[in-house]
MARKOL-970624 format. One record per atom (N, C-alpha, C): residue in one letter; atom name; y, x, z negated. Coordinates in pm, whole numbers. Layout:
% MARKOL-970624
SITE res atom     c2     c1     c3
SITE   a   CA      Y      X      Z
...
END
This chain:
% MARKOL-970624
SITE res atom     c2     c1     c3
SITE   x    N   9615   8919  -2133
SITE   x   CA   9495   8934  -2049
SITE   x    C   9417   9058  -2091
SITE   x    N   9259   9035  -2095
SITE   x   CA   9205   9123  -2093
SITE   x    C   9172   9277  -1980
SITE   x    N   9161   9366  -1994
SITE   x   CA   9126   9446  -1898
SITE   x    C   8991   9448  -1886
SITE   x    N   8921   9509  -1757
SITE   x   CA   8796   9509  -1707
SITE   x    C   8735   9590  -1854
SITE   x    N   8828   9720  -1900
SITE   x   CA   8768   9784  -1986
SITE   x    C   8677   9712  -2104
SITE   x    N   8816   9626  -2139
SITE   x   CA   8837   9550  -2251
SITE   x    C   8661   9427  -2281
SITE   x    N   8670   9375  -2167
SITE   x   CA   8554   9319  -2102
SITE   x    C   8414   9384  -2178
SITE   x    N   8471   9450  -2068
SITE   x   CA   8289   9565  -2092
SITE   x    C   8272   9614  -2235
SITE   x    N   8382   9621  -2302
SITE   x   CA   8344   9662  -2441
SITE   x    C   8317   9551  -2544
SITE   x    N   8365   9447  -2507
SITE   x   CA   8357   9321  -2581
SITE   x    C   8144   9252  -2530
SITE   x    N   8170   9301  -2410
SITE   x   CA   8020   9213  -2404
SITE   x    C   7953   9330  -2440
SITE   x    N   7958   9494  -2482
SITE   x   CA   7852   9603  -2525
SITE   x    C   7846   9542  -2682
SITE   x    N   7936   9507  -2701
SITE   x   CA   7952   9433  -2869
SITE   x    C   7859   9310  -2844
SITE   x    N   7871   9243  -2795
SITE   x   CA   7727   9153  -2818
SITE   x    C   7661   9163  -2809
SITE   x    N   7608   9283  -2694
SITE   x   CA   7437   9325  -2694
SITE   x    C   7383   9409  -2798
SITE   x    N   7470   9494  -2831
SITE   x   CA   7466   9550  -2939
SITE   x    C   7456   9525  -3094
SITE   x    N   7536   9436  -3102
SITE   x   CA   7602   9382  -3242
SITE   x    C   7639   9461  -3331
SITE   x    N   7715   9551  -3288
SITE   x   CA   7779   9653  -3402
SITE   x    C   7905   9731  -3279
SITE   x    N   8010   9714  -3312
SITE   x   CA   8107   9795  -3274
SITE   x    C   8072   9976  -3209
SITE   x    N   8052  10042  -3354
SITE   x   CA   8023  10169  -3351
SITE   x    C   7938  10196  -3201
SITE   x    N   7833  10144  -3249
SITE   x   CA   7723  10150  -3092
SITE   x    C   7773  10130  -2959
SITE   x    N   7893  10015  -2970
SITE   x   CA   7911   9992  -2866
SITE   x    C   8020  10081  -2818
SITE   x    N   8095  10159  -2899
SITE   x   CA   8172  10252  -2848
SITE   x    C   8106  10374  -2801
SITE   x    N   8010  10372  -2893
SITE   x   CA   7913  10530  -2824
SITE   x    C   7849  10513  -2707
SITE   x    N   7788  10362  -2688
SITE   x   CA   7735  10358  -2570
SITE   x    C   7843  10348  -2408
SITE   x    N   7970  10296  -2456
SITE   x   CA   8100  10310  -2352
SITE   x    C   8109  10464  -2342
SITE   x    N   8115  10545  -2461
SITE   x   CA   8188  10692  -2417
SITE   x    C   8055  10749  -2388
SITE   x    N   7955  10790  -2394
SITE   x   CA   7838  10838  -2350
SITE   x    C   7861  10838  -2192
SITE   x    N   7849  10968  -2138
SITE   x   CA   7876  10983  -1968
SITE   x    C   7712  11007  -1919
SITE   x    N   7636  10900  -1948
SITE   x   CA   7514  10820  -1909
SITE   x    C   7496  10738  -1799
SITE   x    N   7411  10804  -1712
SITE   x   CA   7365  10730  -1593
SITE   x    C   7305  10610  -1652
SITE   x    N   7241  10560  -1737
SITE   x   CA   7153  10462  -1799
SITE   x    C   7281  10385  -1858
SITE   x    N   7409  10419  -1919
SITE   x   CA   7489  10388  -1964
SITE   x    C   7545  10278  -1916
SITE   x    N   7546  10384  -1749
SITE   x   CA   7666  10321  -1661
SITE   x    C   7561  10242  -1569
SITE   x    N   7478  10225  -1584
SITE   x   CA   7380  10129  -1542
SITE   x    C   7426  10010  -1465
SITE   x    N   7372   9904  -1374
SITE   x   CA   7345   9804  -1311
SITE   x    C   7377   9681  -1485
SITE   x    N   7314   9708  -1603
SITE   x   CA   7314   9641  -1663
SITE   x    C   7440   9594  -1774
SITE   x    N   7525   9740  -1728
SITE   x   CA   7640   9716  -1794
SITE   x    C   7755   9640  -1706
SITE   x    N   7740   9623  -1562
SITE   x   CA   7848   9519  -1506
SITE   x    C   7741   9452  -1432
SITE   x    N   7744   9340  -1469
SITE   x   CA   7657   9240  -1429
SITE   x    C   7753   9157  -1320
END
């Protein structure tokens, strides 16, 4: 099973389409980050 984490990093990878990004945009302690748009 996946974790919630696991989740959220897998769908920042599709909006993204690049890994790297999507890890910077997970560890970034960003109000915009942690946005409405990242748990849908």
């Amino acid at each position: 099973m996946l974790s919630i984490e696991d989740l959220t990093l897998l769908q920042a990878i599709r909006e993204t389409g690049s890994l790297s990004r999507a890890w910077a945009k997970r560890l970034l302690p960003c109000p915009a980050v942690q946005g409405s748009d990242r748990f849908v």
